[in-house]
N, C-alpha and C positions, 0 to 999 in steps of 0.2 A: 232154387238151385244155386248152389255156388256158383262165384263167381260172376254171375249174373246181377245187377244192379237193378233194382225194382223202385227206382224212386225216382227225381226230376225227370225233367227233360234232357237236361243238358248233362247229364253223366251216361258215360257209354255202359252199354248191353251189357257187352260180354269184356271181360278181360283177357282173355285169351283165345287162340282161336279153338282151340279142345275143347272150350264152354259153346263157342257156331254151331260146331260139329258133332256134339251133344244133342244139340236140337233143333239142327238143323233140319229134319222132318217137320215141325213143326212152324219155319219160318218159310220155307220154299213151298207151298200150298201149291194146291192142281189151282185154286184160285189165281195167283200170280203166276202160275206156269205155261198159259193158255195154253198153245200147241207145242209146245217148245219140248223136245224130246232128246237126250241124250246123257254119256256116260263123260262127266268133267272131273278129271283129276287134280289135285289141288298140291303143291309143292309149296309149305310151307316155309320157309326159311327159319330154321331153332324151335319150329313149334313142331312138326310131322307131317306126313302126307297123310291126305285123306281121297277116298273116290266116291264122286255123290254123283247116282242115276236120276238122271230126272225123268218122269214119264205121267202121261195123262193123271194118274192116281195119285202124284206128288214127288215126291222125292224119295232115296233111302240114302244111306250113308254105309261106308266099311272105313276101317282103319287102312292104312297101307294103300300101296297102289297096285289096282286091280288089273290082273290079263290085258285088257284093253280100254282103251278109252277113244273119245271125241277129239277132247282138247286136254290140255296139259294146262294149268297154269302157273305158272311160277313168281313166288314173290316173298320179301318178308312180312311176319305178323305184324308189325306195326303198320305197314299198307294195307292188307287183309283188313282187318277189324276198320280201321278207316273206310272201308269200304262195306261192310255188312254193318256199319255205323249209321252209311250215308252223308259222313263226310268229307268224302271223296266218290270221284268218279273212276270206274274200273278203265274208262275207255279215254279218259285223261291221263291216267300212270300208265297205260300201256302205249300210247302216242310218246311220252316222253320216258319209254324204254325202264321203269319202277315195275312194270309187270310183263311177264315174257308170257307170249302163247304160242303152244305148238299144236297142232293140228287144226279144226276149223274154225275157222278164227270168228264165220258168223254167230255162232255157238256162244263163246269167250265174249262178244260184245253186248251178249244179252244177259249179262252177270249184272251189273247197276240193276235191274226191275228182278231178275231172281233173288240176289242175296242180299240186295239192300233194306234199308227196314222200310214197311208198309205204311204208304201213307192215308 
């Protein structure tokens, strides 16, 4: 896929977050999802929104921001992709105000084990 780095370790995934959310079905598993259920909007700063449902059968993705959501998050793509990198912590940039959440914020804390990469 474009965009997408397929070589070392130490070079990131994705270079954009349009390339996450691309395949994002794909990284957000019912495996790594265990119970964790809902609609997280993603406010990317210069890259786009996106809305990803999470539910027992994994994930789906839409562009835009959907009717309703859980949580909101808000942040720029260079913290993004640091973050579905794994390296960074979602609940360290949001401690020190890099990532805003709006609605339930238990939801938004469990972002590091949903969107981080698999270990």
């Amino acid at each position: 896929m474009s965009g997408q780095s397929t070589s070392g370790k130490g070079e990131a995934r994705f270079t954009t977050a349009r390339d996450f959310f691309a395949v994002v079905d794909e990284e957000v598993t019912a495996e790594r999802i265990g119970g964790t259920t809902g609609v997280v909007c993603f406010e990317i700063a210069g890259a786009g929104t996106w809305t990803v449902t999470i539910s027992a059968g994994g994930s789906s993705v839409i562009a835009g921001e959907a009717g309703g959501y859980d949580a909101k998050v808000v942040t720029d793509e260079e913290r993004f992709l640091s973050i579905v990198e794994g390296r960074a912590s979602a609940r360290r940039l949001f401690m020190t105000g890099k990532v805003k959440v709006k609605g339930k914020l238990e939801l938004a804390i469990k972002l590091d084990k949903l969107l981080g990469p698999a270990v």
